[in-house]
N, C-alpha and C positions, 0 to 999 in steps of 0.2 A: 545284146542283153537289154530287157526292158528294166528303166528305173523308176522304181516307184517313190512316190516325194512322202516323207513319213511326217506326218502330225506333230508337230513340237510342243511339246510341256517344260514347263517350268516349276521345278518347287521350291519354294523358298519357304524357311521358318521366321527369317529375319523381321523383327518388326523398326522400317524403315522411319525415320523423322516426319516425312509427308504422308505415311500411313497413320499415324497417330493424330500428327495436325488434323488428318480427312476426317478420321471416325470421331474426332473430337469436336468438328463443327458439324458432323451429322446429327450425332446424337445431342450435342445443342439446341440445331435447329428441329427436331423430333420432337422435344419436349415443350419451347416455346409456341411452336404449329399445333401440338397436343391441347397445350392451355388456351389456346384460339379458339380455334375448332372445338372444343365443350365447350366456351364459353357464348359461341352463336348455336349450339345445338339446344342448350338447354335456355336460350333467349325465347320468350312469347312474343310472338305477332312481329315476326321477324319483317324487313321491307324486303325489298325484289332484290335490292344490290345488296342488300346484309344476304341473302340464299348464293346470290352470285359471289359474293366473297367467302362463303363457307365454304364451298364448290373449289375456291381456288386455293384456301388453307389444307383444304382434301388430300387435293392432289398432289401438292407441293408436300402433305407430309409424308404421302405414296414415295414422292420422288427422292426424299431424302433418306428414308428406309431402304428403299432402292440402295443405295448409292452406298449406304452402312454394309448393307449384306453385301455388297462387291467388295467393298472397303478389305472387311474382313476375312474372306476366301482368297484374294488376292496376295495377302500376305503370306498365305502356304502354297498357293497354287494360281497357274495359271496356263492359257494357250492363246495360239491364236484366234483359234475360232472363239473360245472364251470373254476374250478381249473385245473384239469384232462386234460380238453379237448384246454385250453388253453394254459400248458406246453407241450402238446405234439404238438401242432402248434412252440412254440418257438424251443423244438426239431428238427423238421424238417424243420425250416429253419437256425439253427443255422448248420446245416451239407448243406443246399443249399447254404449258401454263403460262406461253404469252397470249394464247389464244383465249386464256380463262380470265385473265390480266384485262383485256381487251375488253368481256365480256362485262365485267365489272365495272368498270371505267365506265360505257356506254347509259346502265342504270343509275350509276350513281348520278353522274350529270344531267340524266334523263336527256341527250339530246335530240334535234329536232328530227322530223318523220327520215329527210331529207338525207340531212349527213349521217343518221345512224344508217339507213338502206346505203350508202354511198361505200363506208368506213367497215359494215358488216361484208359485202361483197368482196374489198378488198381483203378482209381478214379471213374469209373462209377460202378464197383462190389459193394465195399466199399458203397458206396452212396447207390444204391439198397438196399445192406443189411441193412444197419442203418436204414432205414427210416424203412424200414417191420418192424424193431426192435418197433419202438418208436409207429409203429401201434398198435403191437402186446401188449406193456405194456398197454392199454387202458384195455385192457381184463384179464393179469397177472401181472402186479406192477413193473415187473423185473429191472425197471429204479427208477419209483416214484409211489407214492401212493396219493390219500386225505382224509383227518381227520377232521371232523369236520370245512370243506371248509380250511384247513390249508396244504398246499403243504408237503410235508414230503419223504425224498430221500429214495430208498431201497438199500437192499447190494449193489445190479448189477449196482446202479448209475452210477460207474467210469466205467464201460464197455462201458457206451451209449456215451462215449465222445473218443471210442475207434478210429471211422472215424478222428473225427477232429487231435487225438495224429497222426496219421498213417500220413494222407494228408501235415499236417504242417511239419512232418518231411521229408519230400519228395520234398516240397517246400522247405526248408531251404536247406535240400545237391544240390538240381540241381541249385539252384543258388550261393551259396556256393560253387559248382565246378566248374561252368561254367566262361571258361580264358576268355569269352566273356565280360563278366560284370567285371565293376568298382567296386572295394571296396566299395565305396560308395552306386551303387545299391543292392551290394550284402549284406550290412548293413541292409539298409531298410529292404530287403525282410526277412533278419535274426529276422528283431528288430518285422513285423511285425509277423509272428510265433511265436517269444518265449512270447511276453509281454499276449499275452490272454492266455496260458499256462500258465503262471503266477498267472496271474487273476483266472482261474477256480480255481488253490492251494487256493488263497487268500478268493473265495469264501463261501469255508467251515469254514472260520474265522470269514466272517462277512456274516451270514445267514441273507437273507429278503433286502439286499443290492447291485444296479446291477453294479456289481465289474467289470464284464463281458463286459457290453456294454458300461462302462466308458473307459476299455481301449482298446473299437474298434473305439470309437473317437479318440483317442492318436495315434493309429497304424495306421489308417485311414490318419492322418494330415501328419503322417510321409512318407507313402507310397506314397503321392498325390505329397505331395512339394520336396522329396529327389531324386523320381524317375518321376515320370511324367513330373512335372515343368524342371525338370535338360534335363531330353531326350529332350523336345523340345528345349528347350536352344539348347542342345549339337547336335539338327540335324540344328537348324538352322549357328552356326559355321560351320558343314559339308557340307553345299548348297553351302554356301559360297565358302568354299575349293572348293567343287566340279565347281561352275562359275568361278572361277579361272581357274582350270585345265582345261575345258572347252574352253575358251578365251584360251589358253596357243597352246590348239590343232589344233583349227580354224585357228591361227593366224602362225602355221607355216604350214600349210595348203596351202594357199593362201599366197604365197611368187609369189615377182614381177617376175620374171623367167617364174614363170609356167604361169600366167596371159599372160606376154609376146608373150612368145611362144605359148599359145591355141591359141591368138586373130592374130598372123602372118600366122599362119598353117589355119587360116578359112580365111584371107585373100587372102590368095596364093590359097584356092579355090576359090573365089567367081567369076572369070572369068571362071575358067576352069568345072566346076559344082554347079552353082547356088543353086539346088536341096540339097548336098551334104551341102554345105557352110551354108543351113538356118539349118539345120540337129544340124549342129556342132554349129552354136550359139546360137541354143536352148538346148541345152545341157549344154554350156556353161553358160548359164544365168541360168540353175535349178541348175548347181552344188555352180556358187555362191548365191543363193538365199537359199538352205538349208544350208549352211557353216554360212551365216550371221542370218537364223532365229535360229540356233544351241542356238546362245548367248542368246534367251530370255528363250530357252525350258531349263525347272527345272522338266520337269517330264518323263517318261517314254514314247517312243513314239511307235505307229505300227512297225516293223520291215518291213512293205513295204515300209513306209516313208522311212527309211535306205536303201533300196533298191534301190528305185528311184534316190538316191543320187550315190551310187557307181554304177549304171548304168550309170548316166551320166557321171560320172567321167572315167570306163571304155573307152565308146566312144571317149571321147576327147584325150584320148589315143592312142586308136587304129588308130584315124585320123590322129596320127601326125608320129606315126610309122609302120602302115599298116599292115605289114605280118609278124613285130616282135611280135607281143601280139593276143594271143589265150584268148580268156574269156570261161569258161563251168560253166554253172548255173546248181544243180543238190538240186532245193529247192522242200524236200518229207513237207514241212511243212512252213506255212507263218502267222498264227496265232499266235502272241505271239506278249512282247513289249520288248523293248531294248535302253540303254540312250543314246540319241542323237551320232551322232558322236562316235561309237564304234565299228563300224565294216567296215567303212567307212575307217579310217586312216591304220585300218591293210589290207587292199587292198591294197592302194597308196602304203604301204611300201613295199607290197611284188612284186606289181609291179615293183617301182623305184629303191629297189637296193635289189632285188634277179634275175627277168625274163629281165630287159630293163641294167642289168650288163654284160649279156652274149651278146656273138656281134649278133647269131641267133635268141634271143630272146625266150620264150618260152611260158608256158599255165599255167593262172591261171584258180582256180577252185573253187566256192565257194559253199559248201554243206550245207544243212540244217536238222538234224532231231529231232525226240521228243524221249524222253526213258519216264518210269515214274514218274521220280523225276526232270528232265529236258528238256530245249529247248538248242538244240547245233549247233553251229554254224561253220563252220571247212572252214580254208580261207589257200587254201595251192598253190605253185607256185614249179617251177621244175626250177630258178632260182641257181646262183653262190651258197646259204647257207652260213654258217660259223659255226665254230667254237661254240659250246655251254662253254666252258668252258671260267671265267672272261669276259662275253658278259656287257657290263652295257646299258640295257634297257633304261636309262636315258636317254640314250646320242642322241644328235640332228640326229646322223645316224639311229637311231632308231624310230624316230617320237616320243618321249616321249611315251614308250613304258610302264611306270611307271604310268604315269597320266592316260592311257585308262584303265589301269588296278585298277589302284584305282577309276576311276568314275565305273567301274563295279560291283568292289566289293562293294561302299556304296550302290549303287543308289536300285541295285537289287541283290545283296551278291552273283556277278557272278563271277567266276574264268575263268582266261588265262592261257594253257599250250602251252609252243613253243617248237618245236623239228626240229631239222634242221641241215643238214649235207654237208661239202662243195664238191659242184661240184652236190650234189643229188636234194638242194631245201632245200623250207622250210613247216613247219605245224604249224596255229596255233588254236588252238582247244579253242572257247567261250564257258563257259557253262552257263546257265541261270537257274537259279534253282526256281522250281515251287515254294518255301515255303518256302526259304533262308534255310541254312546249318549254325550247330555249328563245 
């Protein structure tokens, strides 16, 4: 006689203690992932890690929805196939929202080309392997099994949670090392790795209760308000700085001297070359007209806008000194953006006291080109030079040499090198980096 093995159901009406605790930190965390989630959807000009943590509020509220609607059917019903096919979905997205975790992580730090290729590689292998894993137990148990519609872990359990152990620890040193981050963010990211490590230990303690998703609400609240809410805080204080330093630039920019003397040097044309004179106060009117809209831009502008500005400004130069100043534009590349007023005042400088120092005056040069990891900008003059050693960049000889150099680094985490030698000139080499540097 052949035996056929019959499908086992389970119905239960009973509403158990751990089924309540479950749907009551579901629907918790539902509603606190809910008020996330609108609140980066209806955000403007959102950044790359604020999309990447919406992306992982997303999914995480996916998963907790999930886990409600089992919650709830489980209390009347249940099998094994049921059961089976239900922990292998929470499987596989309990390893997709470390992978999202990961993702986040990597933009927020912005780190370097190096350990993100390094650290992505590891996260996408990892990721593939687990999930085939949590496929493949539907077929061999290697993870879990079901009994009598009753969930039941196998040896190889602790292996299945082998991604999340690997990832978390990974997340916790790169931000743990990185001098870039605050203790404070570096807490968070700590607090939010160890605490569901935690929880998975604790969950063997209290079986049938979600230990798990209880403390990704907790890690959740902490990652949102210690790191998120704080960033924006702490960028909007650095706007600030930065419109300061901004105004600081502008404002010695446009000293009554220079004004003076453009508008006497197009006067002293306007008999002698009409032509020449409209030339020079349209020039004049663009250079103050980008100088004062300088003060409202808070964002990153074309670098042709920057252009048009030190072209004018050139000009009004060369009007007032003729055959001292040489300009050579040698731009292989003009696609790209740059913060207002940065490329601009290291012109003026090299022109006003390296090329217009020397009594024959001499040739500035401004290059532009791309490598793979940036946009470069090189603004060099054959100028007096000086001395590199105890130079302080500060100082008013310098045109606040410090302020263009920190509106660089916040705005687009660009670096200035100056090299400069007396009697040879000067170099100073912007970089712009496609993806910011740690």
């Amino acid at each position: 006689m052949r035996l056929v093995k019959k499908r086992r159901l389970c119905y239960n009406t009973r509403m158990d203690k751990n089924n309540v605790f479950n749907a009551t930190v579901c629907i918790l965390g539902i509603l606190i992932l809910a008020i996330h989630t609108v609140n980066l959807l209806v955000k403007k000009d959102k950044r790359k890690d604020e999309m990447a943590l919406l992306d992982f509020f997303t999914f995480t509220l996916l998963h907790f929805a999930t886990y409600l609607v089992f919650t709830i059917i489980k209390i009347s019903y249940t099998s094994n196939a049921y059961i089976v096919a239900f922990y292998t979905i929470f499987y596989i997205m309990n390893n997709m929202e470390v992978f999202l975790l990961y993702r986040y992580m990597s933009l927020y730090t912005d780190l370097s080309p190096k350990t993100k290729k390094v650290t992505a590689v590891i996260n996408a292998t990892l990721f593939a392997i687990f999930v085939t894993l949590d496929i493949v137990n539907v077929f061999t148990g290697i993870f879990f099994t079901a009994e009598n519609g009753v969930y039941l872990r196998s040896k190889g359990m602790i292996a299945s949670q082998g991604y999340q152990f690997v990832m978390f620890a990974v997340v916790f040193f790169v931000t743990v090392l990185n001098k870039k981050l605050k203790p404070r963010e570096k807490a968070a990211f700590a607090f939010y790795c160890l605490l569901p490590l935690i929880a998975i230990l604790l969950q063997n303690a209290f079986k049938g209760y979600a230990i798990a998703y209880a403390s990704i609400i907790v890690a959740i609240e902490v990652l949102f308000f210690f790191v998120n809410v704080q960033k924006n805080i702490d960028l909007a204080k650095e706007e600030e700085k930065n419109k300061e330093a901004q105004i600081r630039i502008m404002l010695s920019q446009i000293q009554p001297h220079f004004v003076y003397n453009s508008l006497s040097a197009i006067s002293t044309l306007i008999p002698l070359d009409p032509q020449k004179a409209q030339a020079a106060m349209d020039d004049f009117t663009e250079y103050l007209r980008r100088n004062i809209a300088s003060l409202t831009e808070t964002r990153l502008i074309p670098f042709e806008t920057e252009l048009k500005h030190i072209e004018s400004y050139v000009a009004l130069e060369k009007m007032r000194f003729n055959n001292r100043l040489t300009a050579v534009y040698d731009l292989k590349v003009k696609d790209f953006y740059v913060p207002p007023l940065s490329i601009q005042p290291i012109v003026e400088n090299a022109i006003k006291h390296g090329i217009l120092k020397k009594v024959e005056g001499g040739t500035l040069t401004l290059e532009t080109y791309e490598t793979p990891e940036a946009y470069v900008v090189v603004v060099t003059d054959d100028g007096v030079g000086f001395e590199m050693e105890g130079v302080d960049f500060a100082s008013n000889e310098h045109f606040g040499m410090n302020n263009i150099r920190y509106r660089i680094n916040k705005m687009c985490r660009g670096e200035i090198d100056v090299v400069s030698k007396p009697g040879k000139g000067t170099t100073v080499k912007v970089t712009f980096y496609k993806e910011g540097k740690v």
